[in-house]
C-alpha positions as CSV (number, residue, x, y, z in Angstrom):
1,X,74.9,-116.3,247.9
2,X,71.1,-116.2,246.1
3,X,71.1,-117.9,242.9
4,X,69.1,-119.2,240.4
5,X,69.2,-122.9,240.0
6,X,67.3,-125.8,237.9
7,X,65.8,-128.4,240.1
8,X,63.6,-131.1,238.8
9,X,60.3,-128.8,239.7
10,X,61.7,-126.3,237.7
11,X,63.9,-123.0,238.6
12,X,64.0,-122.3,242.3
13,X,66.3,-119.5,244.1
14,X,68.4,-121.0,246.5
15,X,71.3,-120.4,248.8
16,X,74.6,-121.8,247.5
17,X,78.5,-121.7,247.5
18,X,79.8,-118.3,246.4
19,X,81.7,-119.3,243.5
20,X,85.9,-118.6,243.7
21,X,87.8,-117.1,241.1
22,X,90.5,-119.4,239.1
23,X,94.0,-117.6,238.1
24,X,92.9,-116.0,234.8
25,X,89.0,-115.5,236.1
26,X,87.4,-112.4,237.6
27,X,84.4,-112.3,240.5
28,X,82.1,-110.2,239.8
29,X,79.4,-108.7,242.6
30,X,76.6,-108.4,240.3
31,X,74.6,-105.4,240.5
32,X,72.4,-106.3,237.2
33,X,71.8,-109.4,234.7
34,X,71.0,-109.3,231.4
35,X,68.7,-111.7,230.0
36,X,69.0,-113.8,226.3
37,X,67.5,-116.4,224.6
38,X,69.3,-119.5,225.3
39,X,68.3,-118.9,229.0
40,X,65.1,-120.1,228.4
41,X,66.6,-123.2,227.3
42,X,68.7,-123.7,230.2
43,X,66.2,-123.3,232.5
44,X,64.0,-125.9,231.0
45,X,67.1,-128.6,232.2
46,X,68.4,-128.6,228.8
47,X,72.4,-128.1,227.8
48,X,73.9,-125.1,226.4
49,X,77.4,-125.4,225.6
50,X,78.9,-126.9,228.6
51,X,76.4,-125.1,231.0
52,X,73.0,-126.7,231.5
53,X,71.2,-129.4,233.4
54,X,70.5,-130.1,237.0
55,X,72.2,-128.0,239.4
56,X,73.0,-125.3,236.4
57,X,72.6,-121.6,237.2
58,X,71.8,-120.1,233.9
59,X,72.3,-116.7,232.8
60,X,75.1,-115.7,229.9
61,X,75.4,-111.8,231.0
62,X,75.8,-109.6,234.0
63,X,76.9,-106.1,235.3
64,X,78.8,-105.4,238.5
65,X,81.9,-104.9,241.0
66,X,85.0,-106.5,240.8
67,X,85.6,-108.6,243.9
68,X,88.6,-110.3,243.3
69,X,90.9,-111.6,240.7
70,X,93.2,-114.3,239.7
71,X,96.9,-114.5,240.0
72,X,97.8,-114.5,236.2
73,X,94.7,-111.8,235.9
74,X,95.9,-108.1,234.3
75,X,96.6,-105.3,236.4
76,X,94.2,-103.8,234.4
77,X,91.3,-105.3,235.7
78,X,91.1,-104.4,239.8
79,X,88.8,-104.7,242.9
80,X,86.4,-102.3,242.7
81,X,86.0,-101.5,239.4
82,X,82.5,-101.2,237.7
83,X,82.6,-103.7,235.0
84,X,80.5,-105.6,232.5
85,X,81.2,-109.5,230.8
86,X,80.0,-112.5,229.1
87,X,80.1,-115.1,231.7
88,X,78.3,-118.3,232.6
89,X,75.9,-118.5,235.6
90,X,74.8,-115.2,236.1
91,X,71.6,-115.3,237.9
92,X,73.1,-115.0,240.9
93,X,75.0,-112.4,243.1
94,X,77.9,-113.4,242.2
95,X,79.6,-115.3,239.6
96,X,83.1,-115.3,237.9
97,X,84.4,-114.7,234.2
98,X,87.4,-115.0,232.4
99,X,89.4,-111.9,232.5
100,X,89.0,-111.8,228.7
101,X,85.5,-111.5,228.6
102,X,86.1,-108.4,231.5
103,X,85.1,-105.2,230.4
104,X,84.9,-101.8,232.4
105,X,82.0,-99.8,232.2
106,X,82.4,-97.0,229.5
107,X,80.2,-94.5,231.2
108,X,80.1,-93.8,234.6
109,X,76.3,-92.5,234.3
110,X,76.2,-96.1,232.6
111,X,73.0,-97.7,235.1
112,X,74.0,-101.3,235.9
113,X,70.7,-102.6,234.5
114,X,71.6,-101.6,230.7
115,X,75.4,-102.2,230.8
116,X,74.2,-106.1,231.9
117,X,72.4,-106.4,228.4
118,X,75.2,-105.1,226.2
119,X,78.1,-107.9,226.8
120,X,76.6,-110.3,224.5
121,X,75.3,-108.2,222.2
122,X,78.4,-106.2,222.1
123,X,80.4,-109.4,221.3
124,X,77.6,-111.6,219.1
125,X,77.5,-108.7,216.4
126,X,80.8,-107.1,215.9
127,X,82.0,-111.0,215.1
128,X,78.9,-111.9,213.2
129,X,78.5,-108.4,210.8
130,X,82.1,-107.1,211.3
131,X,84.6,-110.3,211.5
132,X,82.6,-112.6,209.3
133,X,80.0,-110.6,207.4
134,X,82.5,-107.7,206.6
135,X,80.6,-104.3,207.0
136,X,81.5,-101.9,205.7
137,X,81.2,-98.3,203.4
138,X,80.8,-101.0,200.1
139,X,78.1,-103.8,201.9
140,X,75.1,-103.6,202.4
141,X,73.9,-106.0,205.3
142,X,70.5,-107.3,206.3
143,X,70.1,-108.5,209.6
144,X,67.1,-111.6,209.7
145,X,65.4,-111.1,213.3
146,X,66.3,-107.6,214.0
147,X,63.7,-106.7,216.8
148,X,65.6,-108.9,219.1
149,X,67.9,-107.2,221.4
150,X,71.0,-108.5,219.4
151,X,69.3,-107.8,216.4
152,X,69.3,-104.3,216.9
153,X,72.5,-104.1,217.8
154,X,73.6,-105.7,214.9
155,X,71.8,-103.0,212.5
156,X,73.5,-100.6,214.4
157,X,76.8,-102.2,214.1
158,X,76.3,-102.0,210.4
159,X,75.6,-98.6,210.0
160,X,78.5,-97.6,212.4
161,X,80.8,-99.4,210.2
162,X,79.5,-97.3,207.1
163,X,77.3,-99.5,205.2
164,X,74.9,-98.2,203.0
165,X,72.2,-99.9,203.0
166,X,70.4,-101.8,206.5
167,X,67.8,-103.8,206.2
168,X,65.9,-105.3,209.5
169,X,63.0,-108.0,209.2
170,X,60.7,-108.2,211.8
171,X,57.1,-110.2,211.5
172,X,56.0,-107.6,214.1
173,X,54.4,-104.9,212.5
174,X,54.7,-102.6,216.0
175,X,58.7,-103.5,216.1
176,X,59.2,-103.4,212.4
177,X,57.8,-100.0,212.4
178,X,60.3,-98.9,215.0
179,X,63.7,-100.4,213.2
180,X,64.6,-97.2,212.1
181,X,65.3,-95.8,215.1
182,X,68.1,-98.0,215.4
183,X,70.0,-97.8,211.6
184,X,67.5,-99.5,209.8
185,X,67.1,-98.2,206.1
186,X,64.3,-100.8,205.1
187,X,62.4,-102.8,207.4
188,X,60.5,-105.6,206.0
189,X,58.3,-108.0,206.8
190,X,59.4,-112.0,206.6
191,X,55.8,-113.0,206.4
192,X,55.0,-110.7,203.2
193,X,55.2,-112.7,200.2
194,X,56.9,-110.0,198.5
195,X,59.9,-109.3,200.9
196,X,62.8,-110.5,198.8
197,X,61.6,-107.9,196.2
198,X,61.6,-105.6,198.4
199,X,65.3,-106.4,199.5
200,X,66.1,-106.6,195.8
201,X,64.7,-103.4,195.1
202,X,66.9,-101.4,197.8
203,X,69.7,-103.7,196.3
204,X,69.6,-102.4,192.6
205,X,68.5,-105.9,192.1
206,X,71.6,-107.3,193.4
207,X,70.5,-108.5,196.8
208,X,72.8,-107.3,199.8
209,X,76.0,-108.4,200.6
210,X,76.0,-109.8,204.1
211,X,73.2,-111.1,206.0
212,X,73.3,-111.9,210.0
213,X,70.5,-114.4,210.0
214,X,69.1,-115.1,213.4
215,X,66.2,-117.2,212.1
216,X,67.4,-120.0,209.5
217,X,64.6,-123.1,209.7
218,X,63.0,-122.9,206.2
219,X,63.0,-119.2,205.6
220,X,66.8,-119.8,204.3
221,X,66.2,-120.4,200.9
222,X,64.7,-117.0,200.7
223,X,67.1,-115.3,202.6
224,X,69.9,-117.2,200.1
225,X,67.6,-115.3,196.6
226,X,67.6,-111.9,198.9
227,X,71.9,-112.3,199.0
228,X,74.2,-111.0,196.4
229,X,76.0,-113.6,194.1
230,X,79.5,-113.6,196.5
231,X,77.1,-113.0,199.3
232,X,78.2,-114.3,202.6
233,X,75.1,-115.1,205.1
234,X,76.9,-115.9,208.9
235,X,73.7,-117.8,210.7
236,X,73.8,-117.2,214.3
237,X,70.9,-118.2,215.4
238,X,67.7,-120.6,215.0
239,X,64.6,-119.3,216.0
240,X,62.9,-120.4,212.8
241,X,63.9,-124.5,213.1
242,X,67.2,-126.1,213.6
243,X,66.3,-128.1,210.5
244,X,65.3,-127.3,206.8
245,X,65.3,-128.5,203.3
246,X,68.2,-126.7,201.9
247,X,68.9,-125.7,197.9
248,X,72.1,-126.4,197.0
249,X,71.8,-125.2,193.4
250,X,71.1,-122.1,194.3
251,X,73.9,-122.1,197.1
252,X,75.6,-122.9,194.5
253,X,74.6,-120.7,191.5
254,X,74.8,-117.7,193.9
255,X,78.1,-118.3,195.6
256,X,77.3,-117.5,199.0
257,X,79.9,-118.2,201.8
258,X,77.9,-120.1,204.5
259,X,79.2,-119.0,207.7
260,X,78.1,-120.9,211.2
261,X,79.1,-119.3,214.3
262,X,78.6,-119.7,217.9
263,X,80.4,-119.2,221.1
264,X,80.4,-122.9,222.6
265,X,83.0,-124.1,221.1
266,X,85.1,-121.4,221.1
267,X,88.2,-121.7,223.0
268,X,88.9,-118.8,225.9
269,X,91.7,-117.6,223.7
270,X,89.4,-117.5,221.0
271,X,86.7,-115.0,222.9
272,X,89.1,-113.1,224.4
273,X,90.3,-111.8,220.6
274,X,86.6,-111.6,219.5
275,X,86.4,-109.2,222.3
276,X,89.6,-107.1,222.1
277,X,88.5,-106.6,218.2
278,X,84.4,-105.5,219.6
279,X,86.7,-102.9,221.8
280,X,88.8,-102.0,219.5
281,X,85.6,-100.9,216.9
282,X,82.9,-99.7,219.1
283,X,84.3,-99.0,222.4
284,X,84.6,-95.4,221.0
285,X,81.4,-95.2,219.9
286,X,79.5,-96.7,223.3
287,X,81.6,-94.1,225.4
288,X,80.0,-91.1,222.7
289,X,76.4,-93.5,223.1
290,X,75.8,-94.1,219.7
291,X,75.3,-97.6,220.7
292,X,72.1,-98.9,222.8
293,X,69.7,-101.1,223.4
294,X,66.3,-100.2,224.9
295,X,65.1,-101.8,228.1
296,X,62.1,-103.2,228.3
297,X,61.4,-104.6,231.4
298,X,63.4,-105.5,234.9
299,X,62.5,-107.9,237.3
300,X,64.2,-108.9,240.8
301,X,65.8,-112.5,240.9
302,X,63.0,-114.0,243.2
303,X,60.9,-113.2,240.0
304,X,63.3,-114.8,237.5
305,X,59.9,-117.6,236.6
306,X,57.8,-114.3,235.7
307,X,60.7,-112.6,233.8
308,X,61.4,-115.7,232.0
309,X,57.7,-116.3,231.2
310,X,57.6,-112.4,229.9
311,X,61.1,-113.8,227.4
312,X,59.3,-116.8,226.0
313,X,55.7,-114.7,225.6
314,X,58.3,-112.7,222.8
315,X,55.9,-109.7,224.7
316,X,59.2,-107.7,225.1
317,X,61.1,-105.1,222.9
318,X,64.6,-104.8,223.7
319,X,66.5,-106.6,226.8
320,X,65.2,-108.0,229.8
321,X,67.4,-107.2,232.6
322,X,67.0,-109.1,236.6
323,X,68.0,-107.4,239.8
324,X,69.9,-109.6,242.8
């Protein structure tokens, strides 16, 4: 098969081994991949989780036909089906998941390219603004980063789950501006001097309940004066710095619940019940389309260098999505 794989030179599409399925893993003909973040990463030779280095294919997401499953694999899951999962090595034309991570297509006008950006998404927000952050009709949530493609999956996450008041932040004004259209009841800007008052302000001076912060670095101890006292802030990603001088006092005085999450050091038992509970919340809602994400751009796998330069650019809106 074609894949995507890091050399020394860089990432260069090569023939290699079709991959085989293990008992409780799927193979998935991939019709579609969805791009993220940490691919960028990868395919700079660095380690994500257990994937990474020399020899890695990268890629975190992908849409396609079953090809064949595992013995101790559910009858649910068949040859043939149109399906959609988190899985590792995905720039390629094939590539196999755990059956847990599995999950069939909830619309059969679905296009491959956009059900390939949704797995992660899907999974990333439900656990971070449901499961830890507690949505709901009582919270309002703020979601730091929100013109990402998770991000605005997140804001629509929380509005599905009834809470009042959204708030997205975005440093682009052109994205900001656009928030809305995806459950967004204030949009501010992290740049403005004045945001936390803002946040305040649509808060009854409280600050919100949850926030999903994708950023972190030194923005936190703003983010921790924009959070309710009993606050909970679940930080799922880093864009702003892995590092920053943190205020305990106010950690403190405010009694936020500091939440870490990711999914490398999850166990497969662990994912597959973050993923039954995503199904189990906003399965309904996908099949109805309440949920999406906008496409910005699809390239074919020979071009994975270009679509991967368009990623780091930040020049897109939405997903990025390659075609095998």
């Amino acid at each position: 098969m074609k894949a995507a794989i890091v050399t020394d030179q860089g990432l260069a599409v090569q023939e290699v081994p079709e991959p085989k399925p293990g008992p409780q893993q799927v193979l998935i003909r991939l019709r579609a991949i969805g791009m993220n973040r940490a691919d960028l990463s990868v395919a700079a030779g660095h380690r994500h989780g257990a994937i990474g280095g020399p020899g890695a294919i990268p890629g975190l997401e992908g849409a396609g036909e079953v090809v064949e499953v595992g013995s101790e694999v559910p009858d649910s899951i068949r040859p043939g089906m149109r399906v959609m999962a988190s899985l590792a090595s995905s720039f390629a034309e094939y590539a196999v998941a755990d059956w847990g991570r599995v999950s069939p297509i909830p619309d059969a006008n679905m296009s491959w390219e956009v059900a390939a950006t949704l797995p992660v998404a899907l999974q990333t927000m439900h656990d971070a603004v449901v499961t830890h952050g507690r949505a709901g009709p009582s919270r309002t949530v703020m979601i730091q980063g929100a013109s990402s493609g998770v991000g605005l999956m997140g804001l629509q996450v929380a509005r599905l789950m009834g809470s009042p008041v959204v708030i997205g932040t975005s440093t682009n004004a052109e994205r900001r501006a656009r928030l809305r259209e995806f459950g967004a009841t204030l949009a501010v800007d992290t740049n403005d001097p004045g945001w936390v008052d803002q946040v305040l302000e649509a808060t009854d001076g409280r600050g919100v309940d949850s926030v999903v912060d994708q950023i972190s670095g030194s923005l936190v101890r703003h983010t921790m004066r924009a959070t309710a006292i009993l606050g909970r802030i679940v930080n799922v990603g880093r864009l702003g710095g892995m590092v920053a001088d943190f205020d305990f006092d106010l950690h403190a005085a405010r009694r936020i619940t500091y939440i870490g999450v990711t999914f490398r050091t999850r166990s497969a038992d662990e994912i597959r019940e973050i993923v039954r509970k995503m199904r189990a919340d906003l399965w309904p809602a996908l099949e109805r389309g309440e949920l999406r994400l906008p496409l910005d751009r699809c390239f074919p796998l020979d071009d994975v260098e270009a679509a991967l330069a368009h990623m780091k650019a930040n020049a897109h809106f939405g997903k990025i999505a390659l075609i095998p």
